[in-house]
C-alpha positions as CSV (number, residue, x, y, z in Angstrom):
1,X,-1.8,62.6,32.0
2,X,-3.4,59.4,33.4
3,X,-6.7,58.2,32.8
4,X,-9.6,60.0,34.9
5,X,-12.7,58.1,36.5
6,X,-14.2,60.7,34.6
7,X,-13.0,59.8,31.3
8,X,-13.8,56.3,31.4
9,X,-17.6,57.1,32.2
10,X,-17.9,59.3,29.2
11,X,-15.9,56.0,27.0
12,X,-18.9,53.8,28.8
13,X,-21.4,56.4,27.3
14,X,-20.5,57.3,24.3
15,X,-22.0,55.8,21.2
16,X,-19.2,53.8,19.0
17,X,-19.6,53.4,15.0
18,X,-22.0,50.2,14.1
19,X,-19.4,47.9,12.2
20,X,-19.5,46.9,8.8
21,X,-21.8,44.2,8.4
22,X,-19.5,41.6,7.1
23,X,-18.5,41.7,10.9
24,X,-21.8,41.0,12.0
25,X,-23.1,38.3,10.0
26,X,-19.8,36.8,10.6
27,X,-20.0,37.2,14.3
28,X,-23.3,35.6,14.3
29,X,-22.1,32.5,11.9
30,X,-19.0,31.8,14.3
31,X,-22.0,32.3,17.1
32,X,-23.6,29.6,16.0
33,X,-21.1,27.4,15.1
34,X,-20.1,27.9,18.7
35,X,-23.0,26.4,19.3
36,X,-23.8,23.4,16.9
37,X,-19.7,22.1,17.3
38,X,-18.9,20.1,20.2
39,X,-15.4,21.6,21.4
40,X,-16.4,25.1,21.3
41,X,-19.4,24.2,23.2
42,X,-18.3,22.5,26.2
43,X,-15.9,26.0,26.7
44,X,-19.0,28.1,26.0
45,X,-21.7,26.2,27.9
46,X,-20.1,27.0,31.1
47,X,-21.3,31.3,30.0
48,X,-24.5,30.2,29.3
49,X,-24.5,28.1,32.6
50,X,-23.3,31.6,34.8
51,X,-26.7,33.5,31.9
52,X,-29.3,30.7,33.1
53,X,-28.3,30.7,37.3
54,X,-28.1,34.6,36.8
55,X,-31.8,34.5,35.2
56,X,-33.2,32.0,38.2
57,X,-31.2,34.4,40.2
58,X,-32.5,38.2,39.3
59,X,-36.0,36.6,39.1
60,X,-35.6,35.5,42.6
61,X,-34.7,38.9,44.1
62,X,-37.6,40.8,42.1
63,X,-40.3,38.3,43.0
64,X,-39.2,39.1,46.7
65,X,-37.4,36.0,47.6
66,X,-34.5,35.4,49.5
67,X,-31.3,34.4,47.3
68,X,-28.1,32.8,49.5
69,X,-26.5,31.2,47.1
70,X,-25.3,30.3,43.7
71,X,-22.7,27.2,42.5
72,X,-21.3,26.3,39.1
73,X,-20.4,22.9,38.7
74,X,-17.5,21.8,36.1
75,X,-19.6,19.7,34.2
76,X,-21.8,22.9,33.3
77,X,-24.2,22.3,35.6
78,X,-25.4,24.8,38.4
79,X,-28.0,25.7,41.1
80,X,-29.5,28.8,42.7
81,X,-30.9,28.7,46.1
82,X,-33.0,31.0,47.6
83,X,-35.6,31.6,50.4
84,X,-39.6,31.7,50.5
85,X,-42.5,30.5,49.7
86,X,-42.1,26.8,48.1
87,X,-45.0,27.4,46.1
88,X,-46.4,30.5,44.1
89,X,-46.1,32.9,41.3
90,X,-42.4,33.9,42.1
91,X,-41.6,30.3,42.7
92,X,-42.7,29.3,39.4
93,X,-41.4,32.3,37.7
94,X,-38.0,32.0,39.7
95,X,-38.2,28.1,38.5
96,X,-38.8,29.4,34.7
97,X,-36.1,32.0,34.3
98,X,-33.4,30.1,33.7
99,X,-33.9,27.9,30.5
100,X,-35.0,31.1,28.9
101,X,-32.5,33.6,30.4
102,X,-29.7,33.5,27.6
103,X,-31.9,34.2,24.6
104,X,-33.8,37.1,27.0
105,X,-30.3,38.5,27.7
106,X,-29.0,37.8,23.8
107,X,-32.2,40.3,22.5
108,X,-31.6,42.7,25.2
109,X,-27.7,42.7,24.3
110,X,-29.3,43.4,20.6
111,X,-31.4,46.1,21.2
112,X,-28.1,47.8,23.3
113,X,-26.1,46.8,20.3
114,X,-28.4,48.7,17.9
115,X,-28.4,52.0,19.9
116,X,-24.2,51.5,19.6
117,X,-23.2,51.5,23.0
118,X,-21.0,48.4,23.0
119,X,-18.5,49.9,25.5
120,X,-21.7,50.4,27.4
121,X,-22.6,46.6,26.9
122,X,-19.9,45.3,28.0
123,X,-19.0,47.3,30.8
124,X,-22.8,46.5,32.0
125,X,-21.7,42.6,31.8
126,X,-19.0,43.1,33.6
127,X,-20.9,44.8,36.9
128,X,-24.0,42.1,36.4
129,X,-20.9,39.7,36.4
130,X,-19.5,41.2,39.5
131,X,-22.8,41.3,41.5
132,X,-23.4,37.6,40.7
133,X,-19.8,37.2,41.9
134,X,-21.0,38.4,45.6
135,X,-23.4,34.8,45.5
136,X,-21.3,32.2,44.2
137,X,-20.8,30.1,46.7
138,X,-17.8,27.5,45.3
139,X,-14.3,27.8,44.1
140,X,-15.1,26.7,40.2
141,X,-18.0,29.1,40.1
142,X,-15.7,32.1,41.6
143,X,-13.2,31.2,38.7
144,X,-15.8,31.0,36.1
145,X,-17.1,34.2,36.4
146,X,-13.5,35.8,37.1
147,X,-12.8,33.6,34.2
148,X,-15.8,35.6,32.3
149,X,-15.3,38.7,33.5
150,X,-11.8,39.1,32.9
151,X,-12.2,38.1,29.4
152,X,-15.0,40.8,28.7
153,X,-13.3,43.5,30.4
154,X,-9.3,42.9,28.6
155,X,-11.6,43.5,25.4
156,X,-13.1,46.3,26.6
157,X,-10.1,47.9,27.8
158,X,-7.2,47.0,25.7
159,X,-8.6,46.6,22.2
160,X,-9.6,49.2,19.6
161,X,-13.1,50.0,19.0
162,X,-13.4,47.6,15.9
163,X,-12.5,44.8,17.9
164,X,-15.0,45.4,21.0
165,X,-17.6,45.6,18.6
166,X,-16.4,42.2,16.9
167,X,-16.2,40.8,20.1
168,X,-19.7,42.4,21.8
169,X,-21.9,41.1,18.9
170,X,-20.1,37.6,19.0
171,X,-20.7,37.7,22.6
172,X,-24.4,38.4,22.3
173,X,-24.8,36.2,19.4
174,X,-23.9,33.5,21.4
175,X,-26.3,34.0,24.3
176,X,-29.0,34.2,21.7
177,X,-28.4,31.3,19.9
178,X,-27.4,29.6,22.8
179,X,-30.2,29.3,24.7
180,X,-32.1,26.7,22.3
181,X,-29.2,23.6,22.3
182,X,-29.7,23.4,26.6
183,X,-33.8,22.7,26.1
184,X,-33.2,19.9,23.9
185,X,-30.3,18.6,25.8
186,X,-32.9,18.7,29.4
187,X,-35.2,16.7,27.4
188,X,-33.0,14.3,26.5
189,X,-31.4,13.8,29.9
190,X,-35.6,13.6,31.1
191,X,-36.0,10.1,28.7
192,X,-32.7,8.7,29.6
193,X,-32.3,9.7,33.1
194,X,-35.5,11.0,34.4
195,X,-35.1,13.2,37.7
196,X,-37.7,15.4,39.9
197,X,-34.7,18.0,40.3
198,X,-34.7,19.1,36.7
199,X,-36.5,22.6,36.1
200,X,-39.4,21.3,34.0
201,X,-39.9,18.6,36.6
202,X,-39.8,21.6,39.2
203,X,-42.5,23.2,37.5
204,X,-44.7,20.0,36.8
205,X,-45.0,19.7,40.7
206,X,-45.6,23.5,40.9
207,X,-48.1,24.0,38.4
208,X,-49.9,20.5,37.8
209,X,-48.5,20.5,34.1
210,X,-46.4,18.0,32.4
211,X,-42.6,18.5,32.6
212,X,-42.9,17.7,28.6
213,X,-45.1,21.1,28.3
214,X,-42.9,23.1,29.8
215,X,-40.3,22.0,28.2
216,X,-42.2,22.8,24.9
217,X,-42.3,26.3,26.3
218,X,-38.7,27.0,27.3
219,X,-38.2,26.0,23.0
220,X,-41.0,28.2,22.3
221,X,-40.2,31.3,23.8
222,X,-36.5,30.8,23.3
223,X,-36.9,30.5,19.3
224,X,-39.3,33.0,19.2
225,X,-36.8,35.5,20.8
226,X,-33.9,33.7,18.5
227,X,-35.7,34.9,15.5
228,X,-36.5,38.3,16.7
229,X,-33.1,38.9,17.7
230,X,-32.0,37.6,13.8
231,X,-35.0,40.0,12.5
232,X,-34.1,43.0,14.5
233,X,-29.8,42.8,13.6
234,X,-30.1,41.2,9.9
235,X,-33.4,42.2,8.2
């Protein structure tokens, strides 16, 4: 007998075994050496790229703006354009989102992760995946998140359970960690090649603060929720 819609909505629901934890402190060391090496980190700066337009993105839509449009660039840059008020609350918060929207997403993958539905984790990246799909708005960005999305769901539907849940807390290991390196890499782009365009510039003509502070705050919140995410999963 073939495979029913039905049964794969009860696989997306069901709660799978927590692995052993070898897997998962290993998973979060090859996380963050993901992160720290160079190589692996040009490949998986372009996720963390699709996790930061996606935050500036959902933000956007729940703060009542208009979103048309979102590109990913091939040097792991991007931009998200939407429609309303220049200035405000949801502009700023829109503006904010997306230097802090991989570690948010990381310690809400965690808190999915402890309540063991990985099937149901990655499934749920795969539709987010899919409705940012709908925005994209160039050719590299369409392939980076077919790239992405094909990637998630071949683990999710032709591996054994041991290996989605390798793979799920690798994944959200990496988006947790992940969102510190990009803070310190806008700041040193603002001394060496200062531009209005950056978000912390964004906000300093938004709010009246210093580019600097806000940049401060994207590292704040982002190691705060880094070392919530390593509390909650390894203490």
């Amino acid at each position: 007998m073939g495979t029913t819609l039905g049964d794969v909505w009860r696989e997306v629901l069901s709660v799978q075994p927590e692995p052993e934890r070898w897997i998962i402190v290993t998973a979060a060391a090859l996380a963050l050496a993901s992160v720290v090496l160079g190589p692996p980190w040009r490949i998986g700066r372009n996720v963390v790229t699709i996790a930061h337009e996606g935050g500036h993105a959902l933000v956007a839509l729940l703060s009542g703006r208009q979103l048309t449009g979102i590109r990913l660039h091939s040097d792991t840059s991007g931009v998200t354009v939407s429609r309303g008020r220049p200035t405000g609350v949801g502009m700023v918060l829109t503006v904010f989102a997306g230097y802090v929207a991989p570690s948010v997403i990381g310690l809400l993958g965690i808190l999915m992760l402890m309540s063991d539905r990985i099937t149901a984790l990655l499934w749920l990246s795969i539709v987010v995946l899919a409705a940012m799909l709908l925005m994209i708005r160039n050719i590299y960005g369409v392939l980076s998140v077919v790239g992405t999305g094909a990637v998630v769901f071949g683990v999710s539907w032709f591996t054994p359970a041991e290996v989605q849940a390798a793979f799920a807390y690798l994944f959200i290991w990496f988006l947790l960690f992940a969102g510190v390196r990009p803070v310190l890499e806008l700041q040193a782009q603002r001394r060496r090649n200062p531009s209005p365009h950056s978000d912390a510039d964004q906000l300093a003509r938004l709010t009246g603060l210093p580019g600097a502070l806000w940049v401060a705050v994207f590292l704040l919140v982002n190691v705060a929720v880094t070392a919530l995410g390593v509390w909650l999963l390894l203490f």
